[in-house]
N, C-alpha and C positions, 0 to 999 in steps of 0.2 A: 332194484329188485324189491326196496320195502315196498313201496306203491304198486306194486304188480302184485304184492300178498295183500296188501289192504283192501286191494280190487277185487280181488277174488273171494276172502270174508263177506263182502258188501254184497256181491254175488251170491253166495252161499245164503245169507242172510234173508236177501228179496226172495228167493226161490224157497226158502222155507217159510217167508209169509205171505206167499202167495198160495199156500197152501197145498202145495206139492211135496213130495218128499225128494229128501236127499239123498239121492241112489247112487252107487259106488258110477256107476256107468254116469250120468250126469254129474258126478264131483269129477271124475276123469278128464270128463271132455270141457269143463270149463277152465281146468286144470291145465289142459294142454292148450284151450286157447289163450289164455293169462300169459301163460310161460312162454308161448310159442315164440320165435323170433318171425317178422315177419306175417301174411296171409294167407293162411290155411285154408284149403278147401277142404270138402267132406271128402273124398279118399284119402287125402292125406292124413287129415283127423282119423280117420278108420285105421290106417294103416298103423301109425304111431299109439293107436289104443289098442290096438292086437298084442303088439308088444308088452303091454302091461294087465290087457285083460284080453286073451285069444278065444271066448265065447261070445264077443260083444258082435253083434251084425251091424251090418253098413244099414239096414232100414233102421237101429233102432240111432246110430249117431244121426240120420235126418232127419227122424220125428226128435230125438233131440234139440236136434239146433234152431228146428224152427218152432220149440216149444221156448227155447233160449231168445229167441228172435223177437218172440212177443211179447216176451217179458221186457227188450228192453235191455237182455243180459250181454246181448252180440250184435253186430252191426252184419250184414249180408252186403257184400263191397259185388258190384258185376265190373269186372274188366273188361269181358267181351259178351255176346248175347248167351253163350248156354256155362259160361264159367261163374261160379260165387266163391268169394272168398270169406272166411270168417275173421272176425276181431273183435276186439273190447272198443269200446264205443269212445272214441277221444276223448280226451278233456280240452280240447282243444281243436279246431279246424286243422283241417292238413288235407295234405293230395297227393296225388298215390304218381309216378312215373313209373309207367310199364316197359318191361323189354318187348319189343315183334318176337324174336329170337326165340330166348329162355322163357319167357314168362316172368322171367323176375320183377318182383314189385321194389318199388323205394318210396318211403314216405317223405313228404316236403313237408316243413313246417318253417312257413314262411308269412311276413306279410301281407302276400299276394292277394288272399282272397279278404282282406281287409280293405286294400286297394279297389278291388274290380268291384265290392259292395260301396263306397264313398263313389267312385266314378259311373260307375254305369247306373246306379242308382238315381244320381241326382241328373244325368245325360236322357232318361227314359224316364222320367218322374215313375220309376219303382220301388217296391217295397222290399227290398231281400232281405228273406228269413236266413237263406243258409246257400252255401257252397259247394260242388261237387265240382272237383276238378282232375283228370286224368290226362294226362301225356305219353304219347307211345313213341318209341324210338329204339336206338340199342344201345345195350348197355357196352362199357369198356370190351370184355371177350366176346362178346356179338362180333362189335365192330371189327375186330381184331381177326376172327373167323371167316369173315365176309371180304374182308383183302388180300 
């Protein structure tokens, strides 16, 4: 949890020198993506800032997030072509395993994309900057549903 509050200061920080201000509504929603377990899309951001602030509109968390986006402060994750999900920007590579089922997301932090940048790199004489990798399948109660 300390590093999830250090992240969100350092957030707070850029956003105030970037010359924007610090608005109850934008400390919320960075607040709830910091904290958030897992990838949050903007309803669910919405929904869970209602709770805390029930005048906030769904236009203003997406001109949020993609004011957030720019900065640098959030990652925009697409799992499928019309879904995005939000998060704090890794400090580390990782990949995301998607349910079919649920939707549920699980993060991998693994060697792998260490791997596939040493092999396929030197296999294709290329240059890779970075990794995006997503798996879809069912999760445990998917599976369990589906029998």
């Amino acid at each position: 949890m300390e590093n999830k509050t250090k992240s969100l200061w350092k957030s707070r920080r850029t956003l105030n020198s970037s010359g924007l201000r610090i608005t109850n509504q934008r400390t919320l929603l960075l607040d709830l993506i910091h904290r958030g377990e897992g990838h949050l899309d903007a309803d669910e951001l919405y929904r869970l800032a209602r709770e805390k602030q029930p005048r906030i509109s769904l236009s203003t968390v997406y001109r949020t997030l993609r004011m957030l986006k720019n900065l640098g402060l959030v990652e925009e994750v697409h799992f499928d072509e019309s879904h995005h999900h939000y998060e704090v920007p890794p400090a580390k590579e990782h990949h995301h395993l998607v349910c079919l089922g649920c939707g549920k997301v699980v993060e991998i932090h693994k060697a792998l994309s260490r791997y596939i940048k040493k092999n396929v790199a030197d296999a294709k004489d290329f240059e890779i900057i970075d990794t995006e990798l997503r798996m879809t399948g069912f999760c445990p109660d998917c599976r369990h549903k589906r029998e």
